[in-house]
C-alpha positions in Angstrom: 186.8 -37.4 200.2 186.6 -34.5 197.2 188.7 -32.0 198.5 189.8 -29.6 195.5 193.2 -29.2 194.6 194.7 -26.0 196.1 196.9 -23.9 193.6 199.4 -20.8 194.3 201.7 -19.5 191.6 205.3 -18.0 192.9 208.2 -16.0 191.0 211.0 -17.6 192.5 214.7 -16.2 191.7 218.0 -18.4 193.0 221.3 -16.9 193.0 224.5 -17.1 194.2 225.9 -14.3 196.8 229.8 -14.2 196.9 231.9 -14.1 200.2 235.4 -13.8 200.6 235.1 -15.1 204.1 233.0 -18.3 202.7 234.0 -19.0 199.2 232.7 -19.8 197.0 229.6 -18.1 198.6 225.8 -18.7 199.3 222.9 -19.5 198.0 220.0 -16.8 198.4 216.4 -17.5 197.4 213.8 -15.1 196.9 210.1 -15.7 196.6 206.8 -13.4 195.6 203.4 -14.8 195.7 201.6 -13.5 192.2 198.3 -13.1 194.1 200.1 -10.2 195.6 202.2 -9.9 198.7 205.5 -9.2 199.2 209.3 -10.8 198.5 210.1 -13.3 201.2 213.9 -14.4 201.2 215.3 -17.3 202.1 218.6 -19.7 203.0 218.0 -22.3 202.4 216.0 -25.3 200.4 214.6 -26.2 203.4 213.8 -22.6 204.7 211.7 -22.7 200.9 209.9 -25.7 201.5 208.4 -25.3 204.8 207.1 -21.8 203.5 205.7 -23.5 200.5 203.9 -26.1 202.3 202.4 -23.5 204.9 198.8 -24.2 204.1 198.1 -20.8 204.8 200.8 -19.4 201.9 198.6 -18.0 199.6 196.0 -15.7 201.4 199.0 -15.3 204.1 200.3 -11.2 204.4 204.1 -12.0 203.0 207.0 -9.5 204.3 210.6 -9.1 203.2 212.5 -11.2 206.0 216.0 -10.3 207.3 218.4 -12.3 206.0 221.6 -13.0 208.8 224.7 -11.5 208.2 227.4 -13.4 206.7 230.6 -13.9 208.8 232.6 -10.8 208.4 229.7 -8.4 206.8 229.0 -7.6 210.9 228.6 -3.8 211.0 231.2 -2.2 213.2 
């Protein structure tokens, strides 16, 4: 078998959002495919991982997801 490796290059930022209602907060992640595309956010690691091993990640049409609402951040 001589399959050729596949490559895709990301920006990826971490950071920490703050909640009074779930100290100390929670992690946000926040991906852009260099090849173009847009920003894709994530929860979670495993949120991450499953994008990244998409086979179809870098040619895919990437759109800014809706993160949920923390606890308390409802709109009234």
């Amino acid at each position: 078998m001589s399959e050729r490796r596949k490559t895709a290059s990301f920006l990826l930022r971490v950071w920490q959002e703050p909640s009074e209602w779930q100290p100390p907060g929670e992690w946000r992640i926040s991906v852009r495919p260099l090849q173009g595309g847009g920003e894709t956010l994530f929860k979670s690691a495993a949120e991450l991982w499953n994008y990244l091993i998409n086979e179809d990640t870098p040619s895919q049409t990437v759109t800014l997801a809706r993160l949920p609402k923390l606890k308390g951040d409802e709109e009234k």
